[in-house]
N, C-alpha and C positions, 0 to 999 in steps of 0.2 A: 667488978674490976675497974681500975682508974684506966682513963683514957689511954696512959703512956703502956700499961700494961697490954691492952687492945692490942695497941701498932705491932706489940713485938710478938705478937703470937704468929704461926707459920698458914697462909691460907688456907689450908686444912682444917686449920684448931678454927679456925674463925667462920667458915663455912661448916662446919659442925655442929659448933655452940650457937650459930643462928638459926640450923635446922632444930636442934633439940632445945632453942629456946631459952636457952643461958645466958644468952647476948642478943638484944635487937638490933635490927640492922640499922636505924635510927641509932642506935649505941656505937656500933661501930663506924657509920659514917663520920658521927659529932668528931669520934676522937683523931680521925685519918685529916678530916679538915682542920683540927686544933694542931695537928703535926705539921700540917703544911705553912699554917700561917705562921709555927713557931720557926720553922727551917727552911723554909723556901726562898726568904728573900738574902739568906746568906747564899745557896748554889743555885740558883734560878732553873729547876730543874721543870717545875710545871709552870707554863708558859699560859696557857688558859682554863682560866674554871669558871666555873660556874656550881658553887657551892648553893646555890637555891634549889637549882635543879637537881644537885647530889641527894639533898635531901626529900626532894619529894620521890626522889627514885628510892629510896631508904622504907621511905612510908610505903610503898606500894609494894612493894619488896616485903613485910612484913604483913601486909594483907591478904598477901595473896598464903602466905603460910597459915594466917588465921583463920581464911575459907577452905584451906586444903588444898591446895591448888598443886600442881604436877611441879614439884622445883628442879631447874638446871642444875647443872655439876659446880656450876660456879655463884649460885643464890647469896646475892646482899653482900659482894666482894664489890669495894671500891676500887675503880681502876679508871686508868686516863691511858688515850693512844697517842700512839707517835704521831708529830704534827706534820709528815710525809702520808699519813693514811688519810682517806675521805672519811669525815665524818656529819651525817645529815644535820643541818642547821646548827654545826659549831665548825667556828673558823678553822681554817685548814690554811696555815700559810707556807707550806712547804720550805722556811726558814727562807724564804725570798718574799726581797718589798716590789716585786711584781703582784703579790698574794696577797698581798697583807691583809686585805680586807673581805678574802674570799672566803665565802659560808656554801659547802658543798649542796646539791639536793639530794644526794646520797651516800651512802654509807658503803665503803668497801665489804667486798665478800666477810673477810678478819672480823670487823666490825658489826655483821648482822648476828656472825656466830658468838661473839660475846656478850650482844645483846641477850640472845637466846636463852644464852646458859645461864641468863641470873645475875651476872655481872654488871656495875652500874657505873657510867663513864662520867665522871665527873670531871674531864680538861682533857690537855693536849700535854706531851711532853716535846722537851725542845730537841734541836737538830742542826747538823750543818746544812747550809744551804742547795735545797733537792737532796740531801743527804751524802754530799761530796767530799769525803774526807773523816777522818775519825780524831775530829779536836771540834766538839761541838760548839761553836759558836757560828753568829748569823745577826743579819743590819738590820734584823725585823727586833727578836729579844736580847742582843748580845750573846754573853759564854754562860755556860754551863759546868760550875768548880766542881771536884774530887772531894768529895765530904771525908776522903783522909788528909789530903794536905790541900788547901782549897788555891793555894797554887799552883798546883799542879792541875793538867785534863783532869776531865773525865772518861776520855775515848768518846769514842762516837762510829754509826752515827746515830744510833740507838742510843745518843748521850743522859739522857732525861729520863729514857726510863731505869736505866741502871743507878743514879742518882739516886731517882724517887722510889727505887728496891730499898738501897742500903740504907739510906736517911729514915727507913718506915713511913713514908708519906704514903707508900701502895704495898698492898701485899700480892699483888701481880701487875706485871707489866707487857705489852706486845714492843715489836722490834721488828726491824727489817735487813737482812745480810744479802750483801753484792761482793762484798771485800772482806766484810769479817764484823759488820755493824751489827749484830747481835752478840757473837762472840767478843769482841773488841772494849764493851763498855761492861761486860762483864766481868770479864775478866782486871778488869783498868780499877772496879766498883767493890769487888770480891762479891762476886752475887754469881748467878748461873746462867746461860743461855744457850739457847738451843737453836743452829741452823737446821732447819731439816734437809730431807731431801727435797728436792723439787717438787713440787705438784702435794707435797704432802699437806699441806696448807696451800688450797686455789687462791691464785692470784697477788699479783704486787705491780703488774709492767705494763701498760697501753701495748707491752709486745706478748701480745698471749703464749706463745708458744717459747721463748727464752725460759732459758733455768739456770743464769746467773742470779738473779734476785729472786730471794725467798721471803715471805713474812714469817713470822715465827714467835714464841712464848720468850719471855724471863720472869726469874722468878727468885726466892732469897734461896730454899733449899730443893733439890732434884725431885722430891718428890710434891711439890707445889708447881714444878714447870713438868710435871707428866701431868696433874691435875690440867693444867692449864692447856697443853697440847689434844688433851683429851676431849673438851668442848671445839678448840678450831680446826681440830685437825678432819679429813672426809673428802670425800668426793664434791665434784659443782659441778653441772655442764657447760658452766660458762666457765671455765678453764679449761680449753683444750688438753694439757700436762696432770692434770689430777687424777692423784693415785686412788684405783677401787678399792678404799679401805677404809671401813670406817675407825671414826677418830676414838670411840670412847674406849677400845681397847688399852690404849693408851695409859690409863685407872686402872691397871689391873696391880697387883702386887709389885715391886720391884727386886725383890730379893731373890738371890742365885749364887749357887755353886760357881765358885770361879777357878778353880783346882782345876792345873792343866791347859787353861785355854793361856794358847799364844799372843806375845802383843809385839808388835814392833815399836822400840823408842826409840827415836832421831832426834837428839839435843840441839841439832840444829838443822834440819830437813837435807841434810847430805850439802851443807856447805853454805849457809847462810850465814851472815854476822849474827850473836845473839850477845846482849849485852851480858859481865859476867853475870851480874845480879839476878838475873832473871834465869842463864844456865845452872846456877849453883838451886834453886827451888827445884828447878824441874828434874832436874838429876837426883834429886832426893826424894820423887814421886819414885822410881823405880824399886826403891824398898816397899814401899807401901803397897805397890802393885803385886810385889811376889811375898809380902806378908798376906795377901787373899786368894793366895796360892797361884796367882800367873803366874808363867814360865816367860820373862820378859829377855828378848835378845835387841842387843843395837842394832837394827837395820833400818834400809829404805827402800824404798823402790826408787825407778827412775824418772825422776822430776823433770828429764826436759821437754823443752816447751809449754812446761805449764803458765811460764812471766808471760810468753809472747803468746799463749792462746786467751789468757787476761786480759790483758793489756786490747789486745785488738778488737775481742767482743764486745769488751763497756767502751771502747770509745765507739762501736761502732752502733751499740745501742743507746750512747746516751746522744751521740749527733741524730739519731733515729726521733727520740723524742725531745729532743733540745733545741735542735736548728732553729727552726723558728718564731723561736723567744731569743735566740743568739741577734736573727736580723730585724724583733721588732723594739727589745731593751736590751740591749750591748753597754749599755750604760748602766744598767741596774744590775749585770749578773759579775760574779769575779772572777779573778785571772784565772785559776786554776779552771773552772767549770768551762769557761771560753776558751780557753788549748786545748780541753778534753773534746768537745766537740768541733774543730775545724781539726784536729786531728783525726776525729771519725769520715770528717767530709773530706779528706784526701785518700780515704782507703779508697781502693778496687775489689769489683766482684772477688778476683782471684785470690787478695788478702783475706777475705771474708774465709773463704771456699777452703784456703788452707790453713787457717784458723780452726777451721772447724774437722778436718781430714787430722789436725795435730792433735785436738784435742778427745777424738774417738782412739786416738794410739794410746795417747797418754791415760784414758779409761783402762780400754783394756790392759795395760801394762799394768796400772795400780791391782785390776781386779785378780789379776794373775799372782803378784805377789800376795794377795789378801787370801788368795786358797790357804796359806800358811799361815798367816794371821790374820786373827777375828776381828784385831784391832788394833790400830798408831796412835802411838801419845807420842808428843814435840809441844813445844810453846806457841801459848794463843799469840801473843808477840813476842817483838824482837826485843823490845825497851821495856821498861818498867813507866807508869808516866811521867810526864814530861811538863817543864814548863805549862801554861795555860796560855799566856800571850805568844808562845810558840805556834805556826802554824802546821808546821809537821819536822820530824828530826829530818835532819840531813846528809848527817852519817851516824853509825851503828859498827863504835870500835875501829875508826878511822877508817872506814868504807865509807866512801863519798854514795849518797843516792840521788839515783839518776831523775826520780821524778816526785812527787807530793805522794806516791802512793806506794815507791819499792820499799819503807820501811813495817811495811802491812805484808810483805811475800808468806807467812807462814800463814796467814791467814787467806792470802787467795790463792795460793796452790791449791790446797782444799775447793775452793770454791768454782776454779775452771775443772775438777774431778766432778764433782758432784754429789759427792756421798755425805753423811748426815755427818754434824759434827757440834759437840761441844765444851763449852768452856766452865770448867767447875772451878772451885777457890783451891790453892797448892800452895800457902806460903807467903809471905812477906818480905821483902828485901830490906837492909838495915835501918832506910831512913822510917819503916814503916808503910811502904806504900804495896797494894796486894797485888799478887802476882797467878796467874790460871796456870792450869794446867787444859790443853787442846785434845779431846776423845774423837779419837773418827772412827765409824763402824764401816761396814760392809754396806752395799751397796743396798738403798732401802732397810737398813737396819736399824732405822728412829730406836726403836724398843731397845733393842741392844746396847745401844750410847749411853739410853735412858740407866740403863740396867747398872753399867763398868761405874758409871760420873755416880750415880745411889752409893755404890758399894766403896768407892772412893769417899765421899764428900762422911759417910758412915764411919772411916777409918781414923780420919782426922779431924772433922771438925774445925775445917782453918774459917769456913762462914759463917762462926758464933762471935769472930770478932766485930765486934761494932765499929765505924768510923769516929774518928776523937771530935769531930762534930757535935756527936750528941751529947758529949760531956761523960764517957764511959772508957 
């Protein structure tokens, strides 16, 4: 097979053909780094490699199948983490030049289990700064362009890996969602990603016990990001929140009967702005959904207080781990990041306390309506992307937003719920730019999201389109 041929295989075929030996992983490395060097320096999507090192993880990676050796679920897959995750002796700049030059001594939970599975990290993908915002750019590597219109984002803040999905630079990527930064850059990339639930993948936060921020897979198609969630996903005791479950179930078939099950669609989550271009795709999911025989009705539950139970946990978690980089480089972080944390350092216990009293109502309420449905589709966002030298929209259909992050609400309503959630491909808008469709399941129902986003992404096939980047 020619190199180009490689990239575009699905990590499945390519974790296959290295096990039965049709492809070496030294093969598949050469040709993932001959993609990166051809398309990387137009979207700046990986930010550090270390292509020496790739390849001697390639060689050993094929050694170990020539001794026989026990292979991972993820064996001789090139892949690079988000440069928000620790990674042992490769730089980790968290998209701040506080960091810049910082080399972890170890490797996040995410990171030892990719190690595990056979997987081999050869860089870092880029990010907003601590992952602040979903227009990834940062004063360490610049932006991060949309390999559909490379003036346009990419989302963020998962922005890099989503990038280096569609460009074929990686045939898997990991990610991290607070707001919608796994869904976000998927959705934005036309590629896949997976919020899980909390604790479904241990660890992302110095706050152990939070379940706003999750790490989590992407991947180009549903059944490559259940591969992928199959290796991180499990128990740790060093996550207080991690679910007793092991992750490799996850690999199991994805195929099911959908004749009959209920879904809720909310074209716009009971009142949000949604651009038309982006309502007119998602609205046309609902054929699709009741050609696999749902029974799909317009509803929603009731969303309030979901802005202000948001809103008050991350600022009150990122003043939690930010203060004091705010009072020793106030000069090196940005505006946005600096309002989000002295706004956390004016809340009171009591704003906390009722934050938290809103956001077990607003639970239960969603789960109450979910006895009736298995599952809500609505859009990953509100916009289709945006400028690139834009730092975030402002209004959405002549709704002014009140802050850097109210044009993300459909993605963190989800997110102060808690429930798994993801972003598959649904469409294009006229100028050509991809458009998600948003699957949330029931509470701990990873598998189930897994299941709807397969039998979806099966239906249409909107993720075969390649971005005009690569000349296709």
């Amino acid at each position: 097979m020619t190199g180009n041929e490689i990239c575009y295989l699905t990590a499945r075929e390519i974790r296959d053909k290295i096990r039965n030996r049709d492809l070496s992983a030294v093969e598949v490395m050469e040709a993932h780094l001959a993609q990166i060097e051809k398309v990387n320096p137009t979207v700046n999507a990986i930010v550090t490699l270390h292509p020496d090192r790739a390849l001697d993880g390639a060689k050993a990676a094929d050694a170990a199948i020539s001794n026989g050796e026990s292979l991972g679920p993820l064996h001789g897959l090139p892949t690079a983490v988000k440069d928000l995750t620790l990674t042992k002796g490769m730089r980790t700049t968290f998209g701040s030049p506080i960091y810049k030059d910082n080399v972890p001594d170890r490797d996040a939970i995410i990171v030892e289990r990719i190690k595990k599975a056979g997987a081999i990290i050869i860089g870092k993908t880029n990010t907003p700064e601590f992952g602040a915002g979903s227009n990834t750019f940062n004063p360490v590597f610049g932006a991060t362009l949309n390999p559909y219109d490379t003036s346009k984002t990419c989302g963020g803040s998962s922005g890099g890996a989503g990038v280096s999905l569609a460009c074929r630079m990686l045939p898997i990527a990991d990610g991290t969602d607070l707001g919608g930064s796994l869904r976000n850059p998927a959705n934005f990339n036309n590629v896949v990603g997976l919020r899980p639930s909390p604790g479904r993948v241990p660890g992302v936060s110095p706050l152990g016990w939070s379940t706003l921020a999750v790490p989590g897979p992407m991947a180009r198609t549903v059944g490559d990001l259940a591969l992928h969630l199959s290796a991180i996903a499990g128990p740790d005791n060093r996550s207080p929140i991690s679910i007793e479950q092991p992750g490799a179930g996850f690999a199991a078939p994805l195929e099911r009967d959908f004749a009959g099950v209920r879904i809720a669609y909310m074209p716009d989550l009971d009142g949000l702005p949604v651009d038309p271009r982006v309502a007119l795709k998602i609205k046309d999911c609902v054929g699709v959904l009741e050609s696999l025989g749902c029974v799909v009705d317009e509803a929603a539950p009731d969303f309030s207080n979901a802005d202000e139970v948001f809103k008050t946990l991350r600022a009150w978690g990122t003043a939690s781990v930010r203060s004091e980089l705010l009072e020793q480089h106030r000069d090196l972080i940005k505006g946005t990041i600096i309002s989000e944390i002295e706004t956390g350092l004016k809340l009171k216990a009591s704003d906390v306390g009722r934050a938290e009293k809103m956001r077990t109502s607003y639970f239960n309420r969603v789960n109450s309506f979910m006895n009736t449905y298995e599952f809500m589709v609505m859009p990953v966002n509100q916009v289709p992307p945006f400028d690139a030298t834009t730092e975030y929209p402002t209004e959405i259909n002549g709704v002014q937003m009140e802050s850097y992050i109210d044009w993300m609400k459909s993605c963190y309503y989800i997110s102060s719920l808690g429930h798994p959630a993801a972003s598959v491909p649904c469409g294009f808008t006229p100028e050509g730019l991809p458009v998600g469709l948003q699957i949330v399941g029931r509470h701990h129902d990873d598998f189930g999201v897994l299941q709807l986003a397969n039998a979806f992404e099966k239906a249409t096939m909107f993720g075969d389109r390649l971005p005009g980047i690569l000349g296709i």
